[in-house]
KOLKE-607678 format. One line per 4 residues: number of its first residue (from 1); their letters; for each residue x, y, z of C-alpha. Coordinates in Angstrom, 3 decimals, decimal comma, padded with zeros to 6 digits. Example, Ala and Ser with C-alpha at 12.3 -4.5 7.8 and 13.67 -1.06 7.14 Angstrom:
1) AS) 012,300:-004,500:007,800; 013,670:-001,060:007,140;
END
This chain:
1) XXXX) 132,539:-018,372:-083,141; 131,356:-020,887:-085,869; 133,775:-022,910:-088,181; 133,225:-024,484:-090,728;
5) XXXX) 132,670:-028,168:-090,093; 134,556:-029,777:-093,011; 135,763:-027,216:-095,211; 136,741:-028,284:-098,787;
9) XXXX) 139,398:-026,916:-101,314; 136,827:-028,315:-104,771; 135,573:-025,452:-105,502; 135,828:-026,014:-109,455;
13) XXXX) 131,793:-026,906:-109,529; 129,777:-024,303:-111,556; 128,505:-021,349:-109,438; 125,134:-019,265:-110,931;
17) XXXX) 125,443:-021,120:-114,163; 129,301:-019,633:-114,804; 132,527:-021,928:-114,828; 135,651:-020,448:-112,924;
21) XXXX) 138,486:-019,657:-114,912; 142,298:-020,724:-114,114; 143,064:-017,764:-112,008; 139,528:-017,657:-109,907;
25) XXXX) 140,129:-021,050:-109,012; 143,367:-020,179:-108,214; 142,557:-017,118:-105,908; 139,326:-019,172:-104,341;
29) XXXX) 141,528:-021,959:-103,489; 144,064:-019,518:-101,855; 141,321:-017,898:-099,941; 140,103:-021,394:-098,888;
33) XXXX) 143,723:-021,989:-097,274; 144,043:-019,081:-095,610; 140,403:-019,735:-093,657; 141,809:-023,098:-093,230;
37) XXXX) 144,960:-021,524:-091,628; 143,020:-019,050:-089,808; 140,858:-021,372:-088,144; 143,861:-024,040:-087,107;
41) XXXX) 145,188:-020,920:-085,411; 142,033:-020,207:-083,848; 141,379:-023,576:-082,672; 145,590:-023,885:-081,218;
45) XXXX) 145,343:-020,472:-079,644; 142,045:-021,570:-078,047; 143,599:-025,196:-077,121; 146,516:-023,510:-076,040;
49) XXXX) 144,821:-021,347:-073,780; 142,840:-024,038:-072,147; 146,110:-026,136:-071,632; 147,639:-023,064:-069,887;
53) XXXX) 144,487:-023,335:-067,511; 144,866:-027,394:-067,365; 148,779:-027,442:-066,631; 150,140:-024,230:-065,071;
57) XXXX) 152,957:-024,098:-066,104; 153,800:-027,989:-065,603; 153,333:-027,505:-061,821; 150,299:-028,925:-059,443;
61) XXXX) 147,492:-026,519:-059,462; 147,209:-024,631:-056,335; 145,534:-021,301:-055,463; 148,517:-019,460:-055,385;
65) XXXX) 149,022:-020,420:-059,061; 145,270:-019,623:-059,710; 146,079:-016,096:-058,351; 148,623:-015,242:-060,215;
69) XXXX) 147,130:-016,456:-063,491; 144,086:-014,327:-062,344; 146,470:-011,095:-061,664; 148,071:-011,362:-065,105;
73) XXXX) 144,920:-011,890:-066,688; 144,165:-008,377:-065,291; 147,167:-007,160:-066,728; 145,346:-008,031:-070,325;
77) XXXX) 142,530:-006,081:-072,254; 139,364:-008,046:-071,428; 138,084:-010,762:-073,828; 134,415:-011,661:-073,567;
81) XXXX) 133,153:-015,297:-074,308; 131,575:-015,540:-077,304; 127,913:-016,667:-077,380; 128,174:-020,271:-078,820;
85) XXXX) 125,181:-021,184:-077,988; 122,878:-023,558:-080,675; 119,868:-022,072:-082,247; 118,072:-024,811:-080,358;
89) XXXX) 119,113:-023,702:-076,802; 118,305:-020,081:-077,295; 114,961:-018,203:-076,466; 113,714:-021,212:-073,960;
93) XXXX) 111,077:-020,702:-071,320; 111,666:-021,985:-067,573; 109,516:-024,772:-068,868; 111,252:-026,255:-071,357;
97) XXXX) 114,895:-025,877:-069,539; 113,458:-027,823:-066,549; 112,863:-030,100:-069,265; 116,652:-030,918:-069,232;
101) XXXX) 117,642:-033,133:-066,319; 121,343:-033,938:-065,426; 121,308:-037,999:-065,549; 122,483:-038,761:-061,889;
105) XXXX) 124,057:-041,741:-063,066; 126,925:-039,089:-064,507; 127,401:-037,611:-061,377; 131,112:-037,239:-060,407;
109) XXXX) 132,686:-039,113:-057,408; 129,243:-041,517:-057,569; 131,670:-044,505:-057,688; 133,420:-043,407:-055,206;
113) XXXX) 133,125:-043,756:-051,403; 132,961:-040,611:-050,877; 130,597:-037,724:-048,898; 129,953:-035,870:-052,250;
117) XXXX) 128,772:-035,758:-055,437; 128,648:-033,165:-058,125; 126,448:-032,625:-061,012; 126,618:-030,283:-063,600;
121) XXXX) 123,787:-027,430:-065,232; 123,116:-027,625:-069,107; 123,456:-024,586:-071,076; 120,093:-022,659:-071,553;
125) XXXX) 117,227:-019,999:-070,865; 119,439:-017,496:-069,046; 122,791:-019,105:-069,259; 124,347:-018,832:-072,037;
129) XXXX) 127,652:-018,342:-071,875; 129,618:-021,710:-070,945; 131,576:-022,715:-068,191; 134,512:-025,239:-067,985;
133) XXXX) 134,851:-027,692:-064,911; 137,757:-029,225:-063,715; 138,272:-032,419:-061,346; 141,101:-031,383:-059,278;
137) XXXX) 142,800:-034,713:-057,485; 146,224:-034,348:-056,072; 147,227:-031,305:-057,863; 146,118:-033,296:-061,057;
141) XXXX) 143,680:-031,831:-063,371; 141,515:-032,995:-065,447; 138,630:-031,800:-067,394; 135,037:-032,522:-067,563;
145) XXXX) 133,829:-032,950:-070,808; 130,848:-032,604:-071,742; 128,745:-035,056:-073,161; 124,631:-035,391:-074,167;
149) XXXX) 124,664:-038,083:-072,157; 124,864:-036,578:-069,001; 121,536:-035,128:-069,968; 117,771:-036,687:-070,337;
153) XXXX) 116,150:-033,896:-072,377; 112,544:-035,134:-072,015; 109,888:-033,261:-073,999; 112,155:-030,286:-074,905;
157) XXXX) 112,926:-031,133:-078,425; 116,457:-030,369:-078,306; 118,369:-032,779:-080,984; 121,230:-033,513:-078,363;
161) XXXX) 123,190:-035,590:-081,243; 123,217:-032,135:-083,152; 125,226:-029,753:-079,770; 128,467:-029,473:-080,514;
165) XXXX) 130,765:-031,797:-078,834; 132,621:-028,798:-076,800; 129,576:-027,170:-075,638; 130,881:-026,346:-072,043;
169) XXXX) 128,222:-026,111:-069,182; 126,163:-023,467:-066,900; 127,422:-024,819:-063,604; 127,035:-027,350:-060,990;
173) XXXX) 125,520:-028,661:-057,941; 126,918:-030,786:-055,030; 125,243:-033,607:-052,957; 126,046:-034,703:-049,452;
177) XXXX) 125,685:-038,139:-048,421; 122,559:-037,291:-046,229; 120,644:-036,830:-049,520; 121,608:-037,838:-052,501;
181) XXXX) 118,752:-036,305:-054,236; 118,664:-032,515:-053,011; 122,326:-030,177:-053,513; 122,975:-028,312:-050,745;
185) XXXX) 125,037:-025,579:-052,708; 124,706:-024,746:-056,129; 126,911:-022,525:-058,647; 124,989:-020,922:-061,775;
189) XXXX) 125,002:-017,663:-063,277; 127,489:-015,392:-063,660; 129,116:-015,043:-059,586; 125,609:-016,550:-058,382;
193) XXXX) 125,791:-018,826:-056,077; 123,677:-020,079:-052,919; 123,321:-022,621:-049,990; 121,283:-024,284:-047,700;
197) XXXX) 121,671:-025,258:-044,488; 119,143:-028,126:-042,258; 116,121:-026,829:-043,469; 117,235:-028,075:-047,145;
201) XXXX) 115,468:-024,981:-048,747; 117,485:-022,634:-051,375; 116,231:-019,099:-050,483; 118,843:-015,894:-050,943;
205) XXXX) 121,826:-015,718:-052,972; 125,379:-014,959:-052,537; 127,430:-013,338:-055,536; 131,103:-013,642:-055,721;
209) XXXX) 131,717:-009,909:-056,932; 129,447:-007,304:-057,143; 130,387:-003,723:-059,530; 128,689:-000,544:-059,489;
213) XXXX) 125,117:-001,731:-057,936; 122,674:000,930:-057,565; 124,453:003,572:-059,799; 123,281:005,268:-062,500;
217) XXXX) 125,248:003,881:-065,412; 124,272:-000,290:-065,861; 125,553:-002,820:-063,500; 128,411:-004,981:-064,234;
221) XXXX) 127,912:-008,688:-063,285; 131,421:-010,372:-062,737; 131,386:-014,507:-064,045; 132,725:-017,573:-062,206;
225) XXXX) 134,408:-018,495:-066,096; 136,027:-021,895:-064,536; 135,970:-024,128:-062,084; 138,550:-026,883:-060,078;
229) XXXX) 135,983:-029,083:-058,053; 139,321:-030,850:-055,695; 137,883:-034,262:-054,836; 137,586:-034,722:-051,220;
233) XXXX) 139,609:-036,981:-049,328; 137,657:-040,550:-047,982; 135,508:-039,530:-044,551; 136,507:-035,681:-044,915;
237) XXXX) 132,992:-033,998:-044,683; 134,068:-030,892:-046,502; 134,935:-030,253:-049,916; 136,542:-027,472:-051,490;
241) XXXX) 135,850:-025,311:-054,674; 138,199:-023,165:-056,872; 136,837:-020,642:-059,223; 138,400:-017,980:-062,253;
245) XXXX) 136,101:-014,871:-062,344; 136,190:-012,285:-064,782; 134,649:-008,911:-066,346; 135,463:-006,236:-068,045;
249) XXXX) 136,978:-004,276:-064,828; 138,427:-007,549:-062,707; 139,619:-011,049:-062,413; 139,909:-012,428:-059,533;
253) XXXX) 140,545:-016,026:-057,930; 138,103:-017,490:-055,230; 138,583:-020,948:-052,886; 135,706:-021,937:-051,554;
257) XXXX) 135,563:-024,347:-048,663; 132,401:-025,899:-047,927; 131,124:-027,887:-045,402; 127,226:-028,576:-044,925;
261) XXXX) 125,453:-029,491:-041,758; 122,071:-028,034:-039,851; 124,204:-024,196:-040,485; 126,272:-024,773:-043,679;
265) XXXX) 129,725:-023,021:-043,220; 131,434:-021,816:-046,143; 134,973:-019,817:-046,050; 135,859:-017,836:-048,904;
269) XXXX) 139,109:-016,411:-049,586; 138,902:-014,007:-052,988; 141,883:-012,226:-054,660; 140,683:-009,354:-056,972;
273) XXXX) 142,731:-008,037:-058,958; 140,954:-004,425:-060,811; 141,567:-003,818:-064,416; 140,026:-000,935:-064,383;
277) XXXX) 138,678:001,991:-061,479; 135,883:000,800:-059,842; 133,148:003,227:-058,452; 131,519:000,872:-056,116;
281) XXXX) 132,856:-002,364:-055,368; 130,764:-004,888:-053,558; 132,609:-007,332:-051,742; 130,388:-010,887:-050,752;
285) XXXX) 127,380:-009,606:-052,200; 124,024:-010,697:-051,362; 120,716:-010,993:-053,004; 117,247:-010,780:-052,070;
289) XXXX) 113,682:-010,444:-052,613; 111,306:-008,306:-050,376; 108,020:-007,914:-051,659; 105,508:-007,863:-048,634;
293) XXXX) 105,806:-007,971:-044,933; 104,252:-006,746:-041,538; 105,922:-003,332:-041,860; 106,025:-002,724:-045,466;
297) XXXX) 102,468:-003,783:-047,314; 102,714:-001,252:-050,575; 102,222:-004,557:-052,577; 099,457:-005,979:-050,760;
301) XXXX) 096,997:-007,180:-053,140; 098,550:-011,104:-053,246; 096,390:-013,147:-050,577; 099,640:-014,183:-048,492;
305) XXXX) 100,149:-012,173:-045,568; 103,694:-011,894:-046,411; 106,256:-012,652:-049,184; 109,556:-012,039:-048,739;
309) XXXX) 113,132:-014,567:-048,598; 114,966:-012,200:-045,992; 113,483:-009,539:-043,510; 115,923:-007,794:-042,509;
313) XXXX) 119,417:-006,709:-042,806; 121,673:-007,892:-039,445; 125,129:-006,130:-038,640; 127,667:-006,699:-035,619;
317) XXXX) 129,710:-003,003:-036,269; 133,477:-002,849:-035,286; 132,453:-000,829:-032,025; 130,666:-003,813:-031,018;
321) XXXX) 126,668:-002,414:-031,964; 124,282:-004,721:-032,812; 121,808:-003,349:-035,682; 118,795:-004,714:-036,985;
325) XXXX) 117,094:-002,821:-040,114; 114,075:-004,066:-041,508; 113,850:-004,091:-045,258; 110,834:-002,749:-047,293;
329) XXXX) 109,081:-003,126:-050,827; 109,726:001,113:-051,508; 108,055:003,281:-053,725; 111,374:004,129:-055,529;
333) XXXX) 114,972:002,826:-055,586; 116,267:003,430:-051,664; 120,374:003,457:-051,243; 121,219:003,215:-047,334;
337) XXXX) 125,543:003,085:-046,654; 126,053:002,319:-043,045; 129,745:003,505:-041,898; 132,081:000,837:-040,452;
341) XXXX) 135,462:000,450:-039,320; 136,621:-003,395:-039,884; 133,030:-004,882:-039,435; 132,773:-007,691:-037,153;
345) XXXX) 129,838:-009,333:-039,155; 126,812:-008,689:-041,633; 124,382:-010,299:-043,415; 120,508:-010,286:-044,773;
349) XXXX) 118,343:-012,689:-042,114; 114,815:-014,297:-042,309; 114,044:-013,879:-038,734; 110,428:-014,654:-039,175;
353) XXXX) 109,616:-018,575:-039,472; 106,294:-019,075:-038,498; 104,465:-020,858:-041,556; 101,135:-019,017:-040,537;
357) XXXX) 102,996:-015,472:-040,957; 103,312:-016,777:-044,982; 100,122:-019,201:-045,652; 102,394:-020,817:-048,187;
361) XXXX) 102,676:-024,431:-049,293; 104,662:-024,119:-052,345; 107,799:-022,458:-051,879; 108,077:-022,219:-048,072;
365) XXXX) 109,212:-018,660:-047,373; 109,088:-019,696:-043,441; 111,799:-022,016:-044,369; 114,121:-019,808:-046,008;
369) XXXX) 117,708:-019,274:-044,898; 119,343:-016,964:-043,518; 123,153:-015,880:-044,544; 125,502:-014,283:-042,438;
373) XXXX) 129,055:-012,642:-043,650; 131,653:-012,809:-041,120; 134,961:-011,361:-041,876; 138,258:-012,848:-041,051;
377) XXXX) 141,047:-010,393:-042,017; 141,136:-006,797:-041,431; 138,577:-004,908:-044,255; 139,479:-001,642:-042,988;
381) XXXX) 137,186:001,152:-043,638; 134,337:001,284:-045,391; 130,380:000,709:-045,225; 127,460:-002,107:-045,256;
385) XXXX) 125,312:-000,757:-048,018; 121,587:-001,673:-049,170; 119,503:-000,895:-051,884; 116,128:-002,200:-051,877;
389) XXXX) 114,377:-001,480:-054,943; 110,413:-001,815:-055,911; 109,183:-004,554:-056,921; 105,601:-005,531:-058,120;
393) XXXX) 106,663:-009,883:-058,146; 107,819:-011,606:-056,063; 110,282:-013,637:-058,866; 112,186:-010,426:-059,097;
397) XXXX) 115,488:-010,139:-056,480; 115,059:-006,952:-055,024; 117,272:-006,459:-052,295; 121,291:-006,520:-052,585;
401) XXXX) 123,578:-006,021:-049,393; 127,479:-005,785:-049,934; 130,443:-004,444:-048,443; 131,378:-001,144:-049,721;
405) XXXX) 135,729:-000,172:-049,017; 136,253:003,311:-048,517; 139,719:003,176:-050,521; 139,140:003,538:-053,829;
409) XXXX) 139,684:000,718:-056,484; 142,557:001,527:-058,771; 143,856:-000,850:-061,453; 147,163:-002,894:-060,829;
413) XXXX) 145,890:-003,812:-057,247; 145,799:-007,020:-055,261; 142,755:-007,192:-052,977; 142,509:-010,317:-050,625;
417) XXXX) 139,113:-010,629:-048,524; 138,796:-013,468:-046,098; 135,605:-014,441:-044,954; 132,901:-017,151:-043,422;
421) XXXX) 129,856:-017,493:-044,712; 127,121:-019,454:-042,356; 123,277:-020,340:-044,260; 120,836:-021,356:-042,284;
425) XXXX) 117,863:-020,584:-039,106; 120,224:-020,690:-035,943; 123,529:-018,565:-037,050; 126,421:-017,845:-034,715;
429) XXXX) 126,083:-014,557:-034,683; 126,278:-014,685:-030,393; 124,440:-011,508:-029,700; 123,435:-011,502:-025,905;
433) XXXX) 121,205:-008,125:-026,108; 117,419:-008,760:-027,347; 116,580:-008,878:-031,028; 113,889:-007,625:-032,999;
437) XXXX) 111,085:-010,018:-033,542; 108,776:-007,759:-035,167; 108,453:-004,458:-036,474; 104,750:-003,245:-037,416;
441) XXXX) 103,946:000,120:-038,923; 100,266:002,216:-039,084; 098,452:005,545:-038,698; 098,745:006,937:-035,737;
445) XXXX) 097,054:008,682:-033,472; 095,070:007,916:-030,510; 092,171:004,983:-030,354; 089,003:007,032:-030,371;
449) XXXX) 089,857:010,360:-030,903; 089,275:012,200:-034,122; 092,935:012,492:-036,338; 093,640:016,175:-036,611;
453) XXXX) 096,931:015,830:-038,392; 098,649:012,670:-040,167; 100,954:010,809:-038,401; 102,658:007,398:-038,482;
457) XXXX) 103,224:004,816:-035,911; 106,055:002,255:-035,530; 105,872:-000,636:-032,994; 109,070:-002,675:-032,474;
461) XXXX) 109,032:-005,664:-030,585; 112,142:-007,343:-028,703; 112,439:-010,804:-027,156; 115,701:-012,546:-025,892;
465) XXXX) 118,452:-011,225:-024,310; 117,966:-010,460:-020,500; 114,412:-009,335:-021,137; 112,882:-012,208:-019,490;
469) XXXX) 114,746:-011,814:-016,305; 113,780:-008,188:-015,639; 112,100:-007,176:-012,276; 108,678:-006,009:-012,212;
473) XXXX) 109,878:-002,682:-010,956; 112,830:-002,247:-013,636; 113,035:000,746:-014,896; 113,418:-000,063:-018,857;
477) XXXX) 113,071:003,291:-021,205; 112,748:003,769:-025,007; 115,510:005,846:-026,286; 114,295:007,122:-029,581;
481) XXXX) 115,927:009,198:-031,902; 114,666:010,896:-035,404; 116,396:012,595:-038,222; 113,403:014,934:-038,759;
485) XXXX) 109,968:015,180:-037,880; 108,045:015,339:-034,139; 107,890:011,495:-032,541; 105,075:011,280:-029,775;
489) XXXX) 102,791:008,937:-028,013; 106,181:006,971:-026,903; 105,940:003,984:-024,600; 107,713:001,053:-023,655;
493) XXXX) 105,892:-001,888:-022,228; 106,271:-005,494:-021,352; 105,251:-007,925:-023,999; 104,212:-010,811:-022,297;
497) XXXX) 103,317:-013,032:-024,821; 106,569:-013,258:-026,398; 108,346:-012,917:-023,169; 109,432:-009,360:-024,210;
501) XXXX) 109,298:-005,818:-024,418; 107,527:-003,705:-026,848; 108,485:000,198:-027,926; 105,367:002,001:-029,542;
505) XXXX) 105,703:006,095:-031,148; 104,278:008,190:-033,292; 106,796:010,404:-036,089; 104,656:012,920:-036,945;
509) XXXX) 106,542:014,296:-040,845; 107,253:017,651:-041,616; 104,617:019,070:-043,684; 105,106:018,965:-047,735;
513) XXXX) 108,233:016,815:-047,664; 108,616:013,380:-048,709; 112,102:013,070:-047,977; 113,274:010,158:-046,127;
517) XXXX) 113,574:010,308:-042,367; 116,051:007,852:-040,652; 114,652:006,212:-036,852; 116,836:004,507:-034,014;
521) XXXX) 115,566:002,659:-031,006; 116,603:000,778:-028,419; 115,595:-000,526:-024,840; 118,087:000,637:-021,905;
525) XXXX) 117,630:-000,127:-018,031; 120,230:001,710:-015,841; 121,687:003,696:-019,100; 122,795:000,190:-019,896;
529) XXXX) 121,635:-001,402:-023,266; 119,211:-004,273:-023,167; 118,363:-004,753:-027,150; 120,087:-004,740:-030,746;
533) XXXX) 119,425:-000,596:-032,309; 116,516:-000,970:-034,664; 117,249:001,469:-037,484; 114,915:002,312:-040,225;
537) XXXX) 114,289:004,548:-043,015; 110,402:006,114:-043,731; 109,757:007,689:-046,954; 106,653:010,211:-045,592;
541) XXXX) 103,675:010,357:-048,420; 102,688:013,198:-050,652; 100,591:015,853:-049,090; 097,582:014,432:-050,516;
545) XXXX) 097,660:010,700:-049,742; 097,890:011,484:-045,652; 094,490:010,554:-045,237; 093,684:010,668:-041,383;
549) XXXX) 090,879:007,736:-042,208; 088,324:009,508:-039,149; 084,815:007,255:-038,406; 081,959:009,539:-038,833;
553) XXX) 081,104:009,543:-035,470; 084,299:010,909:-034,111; 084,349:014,109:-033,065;
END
């Protein structure tokens, strides 16, 4: 909302070439006072509402306090942030908000001997609704005010003397002492936030809340409103974060305790407390972008072989199974819910890092980490679901994974997730059965033979695991399973060049449908398992794009 900056009770000055008589002065000065009045109010219900979030309650801040603020919050009819934002700051391009550079020289904790620093986001392009940051030491809290000189807004043309002195900011970024130049976790946008881990390159995202993804009605995106950044103690080489989200349908109260390294380990404790029913609730949500890959090529005019920040979608299922599904670029929105029963782990992996795989020098998709969820209190019943939806650009997140309870949300609720999140190449995930290393898909058929019907073929590679150490003479078989169609041509080979195994068929689609069709696979020797079960869902073609692609002088 916008006050007035010095309102004024003269009024008596000649308006439209009229004087005001006794009583219109009278009732103009009256109305004068009561906007007066009504923005003192304003301003004391808004100060008094920020010292209730300063001081609770006269007591030192802890996350017990933080969740019961958040659960009577819950308890109160929404109120959305108003968008303050300056004319100035509105309607930028990526350009012109790089333009605006935190000055490091700002940076809190830099004159301190300490393992971290923070810096904080300007308000801008996409982020427009502000944040407020707290310093958190010793259950004392203070707040970080903003100020244009935290900024150097280089050729933007942004009058910084003319933002308002409360502006509030988008988020924040944190330093390690390894590098004081690149963050290794950053907050900013809405519940977005995401990590690196040795390789020092931001790929996927993690989201602190995710409501009714993938449904028909629009997606609600929950917002970190504040944060308490507690300063970390001398030598301590973790540092933890405290957040307030809200939304129309939640609050909810998040501690975050991070600790970088070659895999950056992040616990997460959330309380969410539902205003409102929720239809599906996505707890640690993560987000994505697939656009091209070795199995999935429907965008394939960009001269990179492939284009993608995660390949696949890892889970480690309460009955122990190991599952590897490999995500595509589909022709329409695709919805997959995978039944659990207190998962033991989850999360969306860049398996492939070979540089020559991506041909790319700019962003470094080989280099991209990988995140895995890994629960630490019982989540019950529910589902790891995935929707991959199309996309023609590869600046477009296309790919969200979440965990889905099967107990629906009701208002008045407490619900308390514990979890660790790892980012990074070489997670703990501790799987001794064979991964997948590659997954390629074709037309099938037979190598010189003329096509007489369309079919597809999948080829799933495996490496790891006790692969290497198999006997010549072992008898490894494919076990293959499809929820409709013929499969054919099967085989299971070594692959000696990876040091591996390799499971080729054809699935062969019922005729006239283009309904999906769900595939399993898996290597066993002795009826015992040797690999992770590759799943994956195939959306057969209409009728008339099964071209059998024959060479004239087949016959």
């Amino acid at each position: 909302m916008n006050y007035p900056a010095n309102p004024t009770l003269n009024h008596d000055s000649p308006k439209h070439g009229h004087s005001l008589n006794p009583a219109e002065k009278r009732h103009r000065r009256l109305q004068w006072i009561a906007l007066i009045f009504s923005v003192f109010v304003l301003f004391s219900l808004r100060a008094e509402a920020e010292d209730q979030i300063l001081a609770p309650s006269g007591e030192p801040f802890s996350y017990a306090w933080l969740k019961g603020y958040a659960k009577s919050l819950a308890e109160k009819p929404y109120q959305d942030q108003q968008n303050e934002l300056p004319e100035s700051l509105r309607g930028m391009d990526w350009d012109e908000y790089q333009q605006i550079q935190f000055n490091r020289d700002s940076a809190l904790w830099r004159e301190d001997d300490l393992a971290f620093r923070t810096e904080l986001f300007h308000l801008g392009l996409y982020f427009e609704k502000p944040v407020q940051v707290y310093e958190l030491d010793e259950g004392v809290v203070t707040r970080v005010e903003y100020s244009p000189s935290m900024f150097n807004y280089g050729k933007s043309d942004i009058n910084s003397e003319a933002l308002p002195a409360d502006l509030g900011f988008a988020g924040f970024r944190m330093q390690f002492q390894n590098d004081w130049k690149r963050d290794f976790i950053s907050f900013l946008g809405a519940s977005y936030f995401r990590a690196v881990g040795k390789e020092m390159q931001y790929g996927l995202s993690a989201r602190g809340l995710a409501i009714d993804t993938a449904l028909a009605e629009a997606e609600e995106f929950p917002m970190f409103t504040h944060f308490w950044l507690q300063k970390p103690q001398p030598g301590s080489d973790k540092v933890i974060v405290y957040a307030l989200l809200d939304s129309p349908s939640v609050s909810g109260a998040y501690r975050f305790e991070i600790q970088p390294g070659g895999v950056l380990k992040n616990r997460v404790d959330a309380a969410i407390y539902p205003r409102t029913p929720i239809e599906r609730l996505g707890i640690a949500p993560l987000t994505s972008m697939y656009m091209i890959g070795e199995n999935s090529r429907r965008a394939n005019w960009d001269w990179r072989p492939e284009i993608h920040d995660s390949d696949g979608l890892f889970m480690h299922t309460g009955g122990d199974e190991w599952i590897w599904r490999p995500l595509v670029n589909p022709r329409q929105l695709r919805f997959n819910s995978f039944s659990d029963n207190n998962p033991k782990g989850f999360g969306l992996m860049q398996r492939d890092r070979d540089f020559d795989h991506y041909q790319d020098d700019g962003v470094f998709y080989n280099l991209r980490p990988s995140l895995w969820i890994e629960p630490l209190n019982d989540w019950g019943k529910g589902a790891v679901q995935l929707a991959e939806i199309p996309t023609l650009d590869e600046t477009f997140d296309n790919i969200v994974a979440f965990w889905n309870p099967a107990k629906p949300v009701e208002p008045g609720e407490e619900l308390l997730y514990s979890y660790n999140m790892y980012w990074g190449s070489n997670l703990p995930t501790k799987a001794e059965l064979a991964k997948v290393v590659d997954t390629f898909t074709g037309l099938g058929g037979v190598i010189g033979k003329k096509r007489e019907y369309y079919s597809k073929r999948f080829v799933i590679d495996f490496a790891g695991g006790r692969l290497s150490m198999l006997a010549e003479d072992a008898e490894v078989e494919a076990v293959i399973s499809s929820s409709d169609g013929r499969v054919e041509i099967t085989s299971a080979r070594p692959q000696n060049a990876i040091e591996g195994y390799r499971i080729m068929f054809d699935l062969v689609p019922p005729e006239n449908s283009t309904q999906p069709i769900d595939l399993r696979a898996h290597l066993v020797v002795n009826g015992q398992p040797l690999t992770e079960t590759w799943v994956y869902q195939w959306t057969p073609p209409p009728q008339a794009e099964r071209k059998l692609h024959n060479a004239g002088h087949l016959k």
